[in-house]
C-alpha positions in Angstrom: 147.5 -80.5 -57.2 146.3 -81.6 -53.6 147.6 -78.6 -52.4 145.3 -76.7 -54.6 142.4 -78.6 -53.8 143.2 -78.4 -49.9 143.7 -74.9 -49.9 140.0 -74.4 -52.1 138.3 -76.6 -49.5 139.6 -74.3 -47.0 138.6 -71.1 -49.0 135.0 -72.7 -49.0 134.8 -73.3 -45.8 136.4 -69.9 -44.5 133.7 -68.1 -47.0 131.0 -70.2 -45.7 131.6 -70.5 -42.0 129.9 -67.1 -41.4 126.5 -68.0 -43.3 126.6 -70.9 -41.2 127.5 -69.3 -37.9 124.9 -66.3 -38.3 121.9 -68.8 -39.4 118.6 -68.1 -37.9 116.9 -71.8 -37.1 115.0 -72.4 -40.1 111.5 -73.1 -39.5 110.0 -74.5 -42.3 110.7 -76.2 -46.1 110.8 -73.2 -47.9 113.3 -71.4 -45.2 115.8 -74.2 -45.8 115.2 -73.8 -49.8 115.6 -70.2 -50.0 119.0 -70.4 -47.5 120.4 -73.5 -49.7 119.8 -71.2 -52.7 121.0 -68.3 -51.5 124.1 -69.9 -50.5 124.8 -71.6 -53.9 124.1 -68.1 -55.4 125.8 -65.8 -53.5 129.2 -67.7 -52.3 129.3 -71.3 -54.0 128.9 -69.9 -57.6 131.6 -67.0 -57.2 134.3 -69.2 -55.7 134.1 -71.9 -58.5 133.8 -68.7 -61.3 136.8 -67.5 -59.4 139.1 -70.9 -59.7 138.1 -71.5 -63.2 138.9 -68.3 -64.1 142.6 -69.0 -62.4 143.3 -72.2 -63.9 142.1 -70.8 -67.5 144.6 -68.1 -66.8 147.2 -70.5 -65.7 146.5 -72.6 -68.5 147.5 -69.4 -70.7 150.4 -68.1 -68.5 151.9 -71.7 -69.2 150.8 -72.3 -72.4 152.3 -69.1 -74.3 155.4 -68.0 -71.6 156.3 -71.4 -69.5 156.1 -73.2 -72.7 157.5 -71.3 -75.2 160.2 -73.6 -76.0 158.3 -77.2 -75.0 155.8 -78.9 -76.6 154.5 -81.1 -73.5 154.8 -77.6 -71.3 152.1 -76.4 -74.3 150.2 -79.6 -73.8 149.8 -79.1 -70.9 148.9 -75.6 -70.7 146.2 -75.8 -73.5 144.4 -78.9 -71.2 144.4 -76.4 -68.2 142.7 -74.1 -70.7 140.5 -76.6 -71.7 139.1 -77.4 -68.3 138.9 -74.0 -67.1 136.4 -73.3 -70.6 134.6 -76.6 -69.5 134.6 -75.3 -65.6 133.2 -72.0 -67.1 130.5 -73.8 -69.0 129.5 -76.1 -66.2 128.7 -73.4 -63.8 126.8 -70.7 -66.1 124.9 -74.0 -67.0 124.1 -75.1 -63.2 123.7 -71.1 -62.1 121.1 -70.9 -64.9 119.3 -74.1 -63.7 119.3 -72.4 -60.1 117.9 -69.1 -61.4 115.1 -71.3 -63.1 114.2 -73.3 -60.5 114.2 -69.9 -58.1 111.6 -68.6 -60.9 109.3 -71.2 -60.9 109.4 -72.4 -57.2 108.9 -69.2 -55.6 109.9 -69.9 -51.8 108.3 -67.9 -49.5 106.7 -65.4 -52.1 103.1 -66.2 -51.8 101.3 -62.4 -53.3 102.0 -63.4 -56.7 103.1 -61.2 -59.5 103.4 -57.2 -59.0 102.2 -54.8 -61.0 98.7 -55.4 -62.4 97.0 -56.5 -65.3 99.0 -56.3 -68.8 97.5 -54.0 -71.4 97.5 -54.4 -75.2 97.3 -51.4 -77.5 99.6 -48.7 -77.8 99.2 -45.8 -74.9 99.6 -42.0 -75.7 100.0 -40.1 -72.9 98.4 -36.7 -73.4 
């Protein structure tokens, strides 16, 4: 297991490295807010999607073909499950409390909303 965890910290890192490396100086608060958001949405997000979705399928691969024949081999394969549904869970929950807080503090976007003023009523086109 701490070869797992080893090897994801380097798979981080390796995915990160570049965002890092090719950063502009950041100039201001909302420079640093749009880059730390952009970075949890675009390469933290994916990566932990991505290892939940392995363990849940590891999880499965033991549970119904490693232990076919063992009880504690299924035990174990159904708590792999488990954590890979609660890993899945976790992260649309934190990636939805991103998206929100992108919505509502709009870094950088000072024009305000696009696309004039709503109308009511139902339009026919002629």
């Amino acid at each position: 297991m701490k070869k797992v965890l080893a090897f994801t910290s380097l798979t981080l890192s390796a995915f990160a490295l570049p965002l890092i490396s090719s950063a502009q100086t950041l100039s201001n608060v909302s420079d640093v807010g749009s880059f730390v958001i952009n970075l949890i949405n675009n390469v933290i997000v994916p990566v932990l999607f991505a290892v939940a979705f392995i363990v849940f399928l590891w999880g499965a691969f033991t549970t119904f073909i490693l232990g076919a024949n063992s009880g504690e081999v299924k035990e174990k394969g159904k708590n792999l499950m488990l954590w890979g549904l609660i890993g899945f869970f976790v992260m649309v929950s934190i990636w939805g409390l991103v998206n929100i807080l992108t919505g509502t503090v709009t870094f950088g976007n000072n024009t305000g909303p696009t696309g004039g003023t709503p109308q009511t009523g139902v339009q026919v086109k002629p």
